[in-house]
C-alpha positions in Angstrom: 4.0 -25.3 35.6 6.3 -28.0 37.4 5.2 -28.9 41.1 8.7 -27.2 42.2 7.7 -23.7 41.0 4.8 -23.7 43.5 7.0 -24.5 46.5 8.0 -21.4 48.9 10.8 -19.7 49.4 13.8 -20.5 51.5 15.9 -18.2 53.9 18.5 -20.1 55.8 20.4 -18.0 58.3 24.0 -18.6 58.7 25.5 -21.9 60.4 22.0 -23.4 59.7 23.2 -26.9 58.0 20.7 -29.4 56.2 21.1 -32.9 56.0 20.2 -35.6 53.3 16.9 -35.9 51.2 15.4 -33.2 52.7 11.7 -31.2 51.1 11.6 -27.9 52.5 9.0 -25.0 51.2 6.5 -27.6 50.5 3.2 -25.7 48.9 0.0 -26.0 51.4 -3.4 -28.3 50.1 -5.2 -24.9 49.4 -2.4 -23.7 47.1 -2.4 -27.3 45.6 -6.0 -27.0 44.9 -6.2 -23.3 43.4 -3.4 -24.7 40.8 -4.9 -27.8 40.1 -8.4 -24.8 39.6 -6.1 -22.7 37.4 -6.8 -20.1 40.1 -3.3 -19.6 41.6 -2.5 -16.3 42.3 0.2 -16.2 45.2 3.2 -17.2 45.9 4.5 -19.4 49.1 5.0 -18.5 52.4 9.3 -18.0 52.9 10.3 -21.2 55.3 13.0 -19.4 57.5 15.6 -21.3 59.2 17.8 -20.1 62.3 21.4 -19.6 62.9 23.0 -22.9 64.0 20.2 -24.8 63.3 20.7 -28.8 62.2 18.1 -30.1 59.8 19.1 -33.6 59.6 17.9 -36.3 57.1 14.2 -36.9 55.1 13.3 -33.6 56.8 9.7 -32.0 55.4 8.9 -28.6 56.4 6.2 -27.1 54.6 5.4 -22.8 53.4 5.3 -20.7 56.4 7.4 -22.4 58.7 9.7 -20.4 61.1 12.6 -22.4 62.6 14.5 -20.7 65.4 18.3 -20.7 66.8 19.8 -23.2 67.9 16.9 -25.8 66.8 17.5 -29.7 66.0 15.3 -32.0 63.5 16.2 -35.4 63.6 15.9 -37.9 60.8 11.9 -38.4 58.9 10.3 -35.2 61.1 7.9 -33.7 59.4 6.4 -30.0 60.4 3.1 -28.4 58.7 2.4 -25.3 57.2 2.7 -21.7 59.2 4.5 -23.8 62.2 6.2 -22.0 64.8 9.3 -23.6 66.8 11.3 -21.6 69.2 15.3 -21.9 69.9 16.8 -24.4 71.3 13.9 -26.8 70.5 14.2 -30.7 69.2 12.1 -32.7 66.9 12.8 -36.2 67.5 12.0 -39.4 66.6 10.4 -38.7 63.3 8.3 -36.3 65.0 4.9 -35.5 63.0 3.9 -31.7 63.2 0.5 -30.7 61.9 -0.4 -27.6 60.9 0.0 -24.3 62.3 1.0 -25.0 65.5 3.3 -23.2 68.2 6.2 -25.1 69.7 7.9 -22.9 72.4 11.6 -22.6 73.5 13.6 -25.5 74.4 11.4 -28.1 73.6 11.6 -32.2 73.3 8.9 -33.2 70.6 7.9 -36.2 69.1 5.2 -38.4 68.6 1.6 -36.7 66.9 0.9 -32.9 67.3 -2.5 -31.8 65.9 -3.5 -28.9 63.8 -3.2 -25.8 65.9 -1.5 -26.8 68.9 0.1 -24.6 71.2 3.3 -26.2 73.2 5.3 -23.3 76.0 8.5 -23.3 76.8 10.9 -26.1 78.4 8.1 -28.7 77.9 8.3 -32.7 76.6 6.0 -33.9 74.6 6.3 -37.8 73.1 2.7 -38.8 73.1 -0.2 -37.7 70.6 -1.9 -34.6 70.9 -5.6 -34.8 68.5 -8.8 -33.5 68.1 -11.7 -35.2 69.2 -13.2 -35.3 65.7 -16.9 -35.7 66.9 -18.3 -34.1 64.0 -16.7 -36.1 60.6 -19.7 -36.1 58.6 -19.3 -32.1 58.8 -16.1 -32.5 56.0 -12.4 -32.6 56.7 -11.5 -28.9 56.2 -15.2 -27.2 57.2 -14.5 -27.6 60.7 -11.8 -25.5 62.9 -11.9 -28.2 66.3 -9.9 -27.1 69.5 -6.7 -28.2 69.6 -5.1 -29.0 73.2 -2.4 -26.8 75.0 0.5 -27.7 76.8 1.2 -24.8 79.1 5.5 -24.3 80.7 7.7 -27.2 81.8 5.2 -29.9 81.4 6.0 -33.5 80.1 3.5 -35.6 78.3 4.9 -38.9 78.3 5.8 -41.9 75.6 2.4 -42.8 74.1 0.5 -40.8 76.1 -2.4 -38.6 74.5 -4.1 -36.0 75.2 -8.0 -35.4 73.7 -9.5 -32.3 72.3 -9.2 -28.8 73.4 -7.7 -29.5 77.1 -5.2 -27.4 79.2 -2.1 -29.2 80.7 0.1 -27.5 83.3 1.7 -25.1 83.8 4.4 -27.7 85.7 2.7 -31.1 84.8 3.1 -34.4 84.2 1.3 -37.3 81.9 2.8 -40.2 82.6 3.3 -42.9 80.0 0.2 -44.3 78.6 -1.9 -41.9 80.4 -5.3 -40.5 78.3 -6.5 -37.1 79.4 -9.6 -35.8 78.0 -9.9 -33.2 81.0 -8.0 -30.3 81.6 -4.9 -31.3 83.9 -4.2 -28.5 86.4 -1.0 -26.9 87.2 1.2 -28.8 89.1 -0.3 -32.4 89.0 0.7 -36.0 87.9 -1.9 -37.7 85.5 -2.0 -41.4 85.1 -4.3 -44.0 83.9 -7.4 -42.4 82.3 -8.1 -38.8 84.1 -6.9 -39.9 87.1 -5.0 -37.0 88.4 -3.0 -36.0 91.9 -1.2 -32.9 92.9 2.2 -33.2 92.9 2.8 -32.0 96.8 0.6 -35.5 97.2 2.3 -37.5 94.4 4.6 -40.3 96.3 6.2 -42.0 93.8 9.7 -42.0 93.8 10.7 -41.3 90.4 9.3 -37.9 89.5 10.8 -36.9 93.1 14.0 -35.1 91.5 11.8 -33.7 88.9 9.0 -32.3 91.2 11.9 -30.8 93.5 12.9 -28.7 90.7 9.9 -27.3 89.9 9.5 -26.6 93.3 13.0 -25.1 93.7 13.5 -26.9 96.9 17.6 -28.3 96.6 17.7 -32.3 95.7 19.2 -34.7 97.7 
């Protein structure tokens, strides 16, 4: 059996273009492994793909994925099996996807996203989201670690990251280079190293416009 016979189905909804060099159904390790075992008995998940969708070039999306309206993937993203992404949603800068995660509406993603991450709507995310991976000598597959969540219009800046199974937002910022490995709570500005200040307190200048949005007050 060729490798291609093993990769899952396609459906790609009208307007939907694809770009250059692209992999799209790619089969999942476990599949991999049952053929390479002889033991292969289904086939792949179907990879659907929205209306009006742009899949642009050296895209890989593997089985399982759902791509809704609207959505962009730039050049060299990359998104795992069973993946989620709602409409209206970009994959930028070579964006790397793990593995059954949930990307909400109208997202900005790049950077690293970890196995099993769930992103809501109208958020940013361009740092690296992982697992604490505490427990290696326990195998790479035998253990299911929390994943972190990144709850409605929250940003987590360029190379920030955030640590294990923490809670960001609702309405949150990470700031650039910021580490949290602590739950961020709604509404607050994390810098440095779990340093973190309500945003009614924050007085930086920059994230003024931004915090007067989320607070519906009018700018000036």
């Amino acid at each position: 059996m060729a490798l291609k016979s093993l990769y899952g189905p396609v459906e790609v909804a009208e307007g939907c273009l694809i770009g250059e060099q692209c992999t799209i159904g790619v089969p999942k390790e476990s599949r991999l492994r049952a053929f390479q075992k002889g033991e292969l008995t289904e086939q792949g998940s179907v990879v659907r793909l929205g209306e009006r969708c742009l899949i642009l070039n050296q895209v890989v999306i593997y089985e399982g994925v759902s791509i809704s309206d609207g959505c962009v993937l730039e050049d060299r993203t990359r998104v795992g099996y069973d993946t989620r992404v709602g409409s209206d949603s970009r994959l930028i800068y070579g964006a790397y996807v793990c593995d059954r995660v949930t990307i909400g509406t109208r997202g900005r993603i790049a950077g690293f996203v970890c196995d099993a991450v769930v992103i809501g709507d109208d958020c940013t995310m361009m740092g690296d989201l992982v697992h604490e991976y505490t427990r290696p000598h326990e195998g790479w597959w035998e253990v299911d670690e929390p994943s972190p969540r990144i709850h409605d219009e929250s940003v987590v800046g360029y190379g920030a990251r955030a640590v294990g199974g923490v809670s960001i937002g609702p309405r949150s910022y990470v700031a650039a280079g910021a580490t949290v490995t602590q739950d961020v709570p709604a509404e607050h500005v994390a810098v440095g190293v779990n340093d973190f200040t309500p945003i009614r307190d924050w007085s930086g200048k920059r994230l003024r416009s931004l915090i007067e949005h989320w607070s519906g007050a009018p700018e000036n």
